[in-house]
MIVEXRO-30721 format. One record per residue (C-alpha): chain; residue in one letter; residue number from 1; x, y, z. Coordinates in steps of 0.2 Angstrom, whole numbers, plus 5000, padded with zeros to 4 digits. Each point is the difference from the previous one (the first is absolute). Layout:
[A; a; NUM; [X; Y; Z]]
...
//
This chain:
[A; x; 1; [5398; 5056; 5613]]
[A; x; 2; [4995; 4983; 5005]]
[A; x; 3; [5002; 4981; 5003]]
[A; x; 4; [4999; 4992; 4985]]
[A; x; 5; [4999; 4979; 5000]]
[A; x; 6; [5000; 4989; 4984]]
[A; x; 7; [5007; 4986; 5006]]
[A; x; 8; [5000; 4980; 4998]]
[A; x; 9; [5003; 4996; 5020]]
[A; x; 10; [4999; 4982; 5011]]
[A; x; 11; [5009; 4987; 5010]]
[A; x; 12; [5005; 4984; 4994]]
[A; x; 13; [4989; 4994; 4986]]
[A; x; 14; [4988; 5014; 5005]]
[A; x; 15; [4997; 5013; 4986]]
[A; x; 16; [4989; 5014; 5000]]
[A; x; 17; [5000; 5016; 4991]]
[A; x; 18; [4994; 5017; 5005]]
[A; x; 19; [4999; 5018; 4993]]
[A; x; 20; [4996; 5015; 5007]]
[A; x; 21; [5002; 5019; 5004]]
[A; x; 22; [4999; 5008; 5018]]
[A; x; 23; [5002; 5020; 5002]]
[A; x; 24; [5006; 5010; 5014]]
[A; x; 25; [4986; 5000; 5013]]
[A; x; 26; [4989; 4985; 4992]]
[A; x; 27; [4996; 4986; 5008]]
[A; x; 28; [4997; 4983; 4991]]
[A; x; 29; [4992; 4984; 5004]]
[A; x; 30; [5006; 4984; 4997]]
[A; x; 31; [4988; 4984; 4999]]
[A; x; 32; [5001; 4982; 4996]]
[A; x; 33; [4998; 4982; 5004]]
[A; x; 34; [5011; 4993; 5016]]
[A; x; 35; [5016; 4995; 4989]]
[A; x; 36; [4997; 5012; 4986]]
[A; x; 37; [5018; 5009; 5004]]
[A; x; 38; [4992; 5017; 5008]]
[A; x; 39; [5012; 4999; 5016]]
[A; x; 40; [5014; 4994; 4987]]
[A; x; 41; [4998; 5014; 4989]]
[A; x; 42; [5001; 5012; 5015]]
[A; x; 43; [5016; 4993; 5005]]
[A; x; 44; [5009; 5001; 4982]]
[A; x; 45; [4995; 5019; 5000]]
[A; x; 46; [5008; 5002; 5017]]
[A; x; 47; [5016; 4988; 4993]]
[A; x; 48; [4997; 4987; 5013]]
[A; x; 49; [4999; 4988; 4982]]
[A; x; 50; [5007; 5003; 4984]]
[A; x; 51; [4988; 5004; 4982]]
[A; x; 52; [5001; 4988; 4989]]
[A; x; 53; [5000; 5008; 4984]]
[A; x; 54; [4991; 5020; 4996]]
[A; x; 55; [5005; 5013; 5014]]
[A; x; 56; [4994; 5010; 5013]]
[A; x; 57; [5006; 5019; 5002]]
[A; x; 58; [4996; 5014; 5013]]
[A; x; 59; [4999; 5016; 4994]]
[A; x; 60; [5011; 4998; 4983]]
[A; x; 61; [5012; 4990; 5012]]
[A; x; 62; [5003; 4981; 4994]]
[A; x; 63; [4997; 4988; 5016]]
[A; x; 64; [5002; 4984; 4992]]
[A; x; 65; [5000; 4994; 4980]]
[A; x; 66; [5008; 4985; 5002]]
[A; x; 67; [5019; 5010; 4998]]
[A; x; 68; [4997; 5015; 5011]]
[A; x; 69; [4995; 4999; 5017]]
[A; x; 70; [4999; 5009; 5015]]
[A; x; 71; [5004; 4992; 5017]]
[A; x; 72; [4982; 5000; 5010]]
[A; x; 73; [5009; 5014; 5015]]
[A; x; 74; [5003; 5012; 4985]]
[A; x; 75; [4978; 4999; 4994]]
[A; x; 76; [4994; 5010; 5009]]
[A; x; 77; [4987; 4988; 5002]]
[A; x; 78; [4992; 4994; 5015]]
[A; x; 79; [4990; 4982; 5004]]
[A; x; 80; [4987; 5000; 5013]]
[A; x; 81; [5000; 4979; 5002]]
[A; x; 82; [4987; 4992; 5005]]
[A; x; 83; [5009; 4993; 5014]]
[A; x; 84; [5004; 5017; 5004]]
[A; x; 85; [5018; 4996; 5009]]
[A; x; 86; [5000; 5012; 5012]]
[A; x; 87; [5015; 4998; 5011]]
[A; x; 88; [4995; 4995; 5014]]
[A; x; 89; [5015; 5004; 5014]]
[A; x; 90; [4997; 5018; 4994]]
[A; x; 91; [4989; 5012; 5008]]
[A; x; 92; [4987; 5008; 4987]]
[A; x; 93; [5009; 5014; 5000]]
[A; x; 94; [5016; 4992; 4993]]
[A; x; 95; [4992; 4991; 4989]]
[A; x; 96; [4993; 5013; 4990]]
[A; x; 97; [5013; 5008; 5001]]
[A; x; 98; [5011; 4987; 4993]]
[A; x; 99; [4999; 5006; 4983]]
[A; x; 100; [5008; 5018; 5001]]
[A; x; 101; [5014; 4993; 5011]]
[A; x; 102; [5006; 4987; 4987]]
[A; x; 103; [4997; 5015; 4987]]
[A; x; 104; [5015; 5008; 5010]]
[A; x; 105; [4988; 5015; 5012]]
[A; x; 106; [5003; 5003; 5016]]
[A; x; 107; [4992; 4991; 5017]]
[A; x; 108; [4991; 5017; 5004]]
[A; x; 109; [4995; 5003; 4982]]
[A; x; 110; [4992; 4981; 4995]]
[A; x; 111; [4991; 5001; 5019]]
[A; x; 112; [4993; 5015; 4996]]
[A; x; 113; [4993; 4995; 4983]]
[A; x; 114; [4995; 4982; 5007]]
[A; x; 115; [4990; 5010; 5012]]
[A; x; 116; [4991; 5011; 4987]]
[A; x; 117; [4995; 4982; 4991]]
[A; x; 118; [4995; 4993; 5012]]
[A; x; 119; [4987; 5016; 5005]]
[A; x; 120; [4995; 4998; 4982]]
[A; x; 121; [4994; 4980; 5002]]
[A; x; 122; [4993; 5005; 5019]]
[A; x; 123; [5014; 4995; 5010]]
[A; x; 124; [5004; 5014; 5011]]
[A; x; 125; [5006; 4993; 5012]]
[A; x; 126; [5004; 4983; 4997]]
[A; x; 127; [5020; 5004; 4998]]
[A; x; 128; [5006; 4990; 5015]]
[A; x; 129; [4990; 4984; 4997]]
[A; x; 130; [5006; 4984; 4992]]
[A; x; 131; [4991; 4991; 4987]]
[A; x; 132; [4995; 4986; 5008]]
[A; x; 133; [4991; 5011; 5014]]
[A; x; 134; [4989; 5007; 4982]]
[A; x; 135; [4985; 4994; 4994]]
[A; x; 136; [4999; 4994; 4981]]
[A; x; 137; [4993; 5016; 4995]]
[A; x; 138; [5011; 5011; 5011]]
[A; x; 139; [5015; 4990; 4992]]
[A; x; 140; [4992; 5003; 4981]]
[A; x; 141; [5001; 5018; 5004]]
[A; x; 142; [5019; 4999; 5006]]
[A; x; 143; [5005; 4991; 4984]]
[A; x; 144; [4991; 5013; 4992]]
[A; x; 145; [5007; 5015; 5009]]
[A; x; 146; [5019; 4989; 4996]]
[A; x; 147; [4995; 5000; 4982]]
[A; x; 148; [4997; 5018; 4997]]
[A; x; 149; [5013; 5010; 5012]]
[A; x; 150; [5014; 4998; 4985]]
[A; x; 151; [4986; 5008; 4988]]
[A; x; 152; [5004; 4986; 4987]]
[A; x; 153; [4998; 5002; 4982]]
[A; x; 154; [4990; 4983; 5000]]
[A; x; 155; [4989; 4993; 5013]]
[A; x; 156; [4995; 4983; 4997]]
[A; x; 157; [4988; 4993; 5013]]
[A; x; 158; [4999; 4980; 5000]]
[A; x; 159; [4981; 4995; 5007]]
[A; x; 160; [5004; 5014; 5013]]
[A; x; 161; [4984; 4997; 5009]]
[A; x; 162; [5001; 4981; 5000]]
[A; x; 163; [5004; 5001; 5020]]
[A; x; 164; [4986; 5008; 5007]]
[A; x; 165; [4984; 4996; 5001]]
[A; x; 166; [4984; 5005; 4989]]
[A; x; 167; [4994; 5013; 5011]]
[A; x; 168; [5016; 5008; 5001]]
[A; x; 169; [5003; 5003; 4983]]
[A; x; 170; [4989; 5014; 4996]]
[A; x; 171; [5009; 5010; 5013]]
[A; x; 172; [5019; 4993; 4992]]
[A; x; 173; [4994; 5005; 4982]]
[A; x; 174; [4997; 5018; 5005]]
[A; x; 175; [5016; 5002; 5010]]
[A; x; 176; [5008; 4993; 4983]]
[A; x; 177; [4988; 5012; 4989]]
[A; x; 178; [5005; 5014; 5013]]
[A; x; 179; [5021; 4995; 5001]]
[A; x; 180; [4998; 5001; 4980]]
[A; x; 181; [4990; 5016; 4997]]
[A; x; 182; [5013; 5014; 4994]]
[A; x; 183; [5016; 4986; 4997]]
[A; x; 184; [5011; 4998; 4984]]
[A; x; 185; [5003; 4981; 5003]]
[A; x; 186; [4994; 4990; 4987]]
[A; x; 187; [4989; 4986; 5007]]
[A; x; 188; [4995; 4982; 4997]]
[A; x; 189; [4988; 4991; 5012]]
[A; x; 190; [4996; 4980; 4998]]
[A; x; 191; [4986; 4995; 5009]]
[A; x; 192; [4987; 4985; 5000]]
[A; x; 193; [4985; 5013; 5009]]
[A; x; 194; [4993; 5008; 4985]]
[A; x; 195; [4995; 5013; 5011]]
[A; x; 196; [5018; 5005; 5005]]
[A; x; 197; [5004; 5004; 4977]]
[A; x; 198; [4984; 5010; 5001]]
[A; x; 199; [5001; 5010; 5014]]
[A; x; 200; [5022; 5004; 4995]]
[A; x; 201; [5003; 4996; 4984]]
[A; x; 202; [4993; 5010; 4983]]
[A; x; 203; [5008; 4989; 4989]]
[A; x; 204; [4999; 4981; 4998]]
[A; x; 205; [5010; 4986; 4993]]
[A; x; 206; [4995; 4981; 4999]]
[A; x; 207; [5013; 4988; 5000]]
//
């Protein structure tokens, strides 16, 4: 199965239109000119905006035609912003674990998983600090970690190497390649750095 988009999508008098197909386990990039809609377009497949006309479905399961639509905390979607939005009078721990708390499991249960993400990003250890005590790439890794714990369905990543600095982000990509080797999640990236779409993404679409 996977998330299908053919959908007419903007804000305001903004129009744009995309179409697409993205299967379980693919990764696909997502270019375009500053103000082409490429973080808008990510926001309407998590439901943060509304389509304006076609639809967008996950796995057979209408998200948004216009009629139908499911609220954003029912997607199974998840937005890694570029702003990240950490929270940052949690601990690392907490805040990756977050996500299974407000899906209803237990404190022991979401620590544990938040523990095994953040092993996975290189952040053993890091579990008691706060995230303004992080560097920008050590914070990248936690909204990583954040993201992937709830094994979404859809992972979309919004310029998720926009904070760190150039020679950081070869390091970032393969903790990203690694996180995503094995998962089911179907994944959209946007990103200005042509190398980050060749090094993750197989498929790519120009907006």
């Amino acid at each position: 199965m996977t998330l299908q988009v053919d959908a007419t999508f903007g804000r305001g008098g903004f129009n744009r239109h995309a179409a697409f197909e993205v299967a379980p386990g693919a990764v696909l990039g997502l270019v375009g000119a500053n103000g082409s809609g490429k973080s808008t377009l990510l926001h309407t497949i998590a439901g943060i905006d509304r389509v304006r006309s076609g639809r967008i479905v996950l796995d057979g399961q209408v998200l948004d035609d216009g009629t139908e639509f499911v609220e954003p905390q029912d997607r199974r979607c998840v937005v890694v912003f570029q702003d990240l939005r950490l929270f940052p009078a949690m601990s690392v721990l907490d805040n990756v674990a977050y996500g299974p708390r407000s899906h209803g499991a237990p404190r022991a249960d979401a620590h544990a998983r938040a523990r095994e993400a953040l092993a996975k990003v290189g952040l053993a250890g890091f579990e008691g600090r706060r995230p303004d005590g992080l560097s920008g790439g050590e914070r990248q890794r936690v909204a990583i970690a954040r993201a992937v714990v709830t094994n979404p369905a859809v992972l979309l990543l919004d310029e998720p190497f926009a904070s760190v600095d150039a020679d950081s982000r070869p390091g970032l990509r393969e903790v990203l390649r690694g996180v995503l080797t094995g998962s089911e999640a179907r994944t959209v990236i946007v990103s200005h750095d042509p190398s980050d779409i060749a090094d993750l993404a197989a498929t790519v679409v120009r907006l």
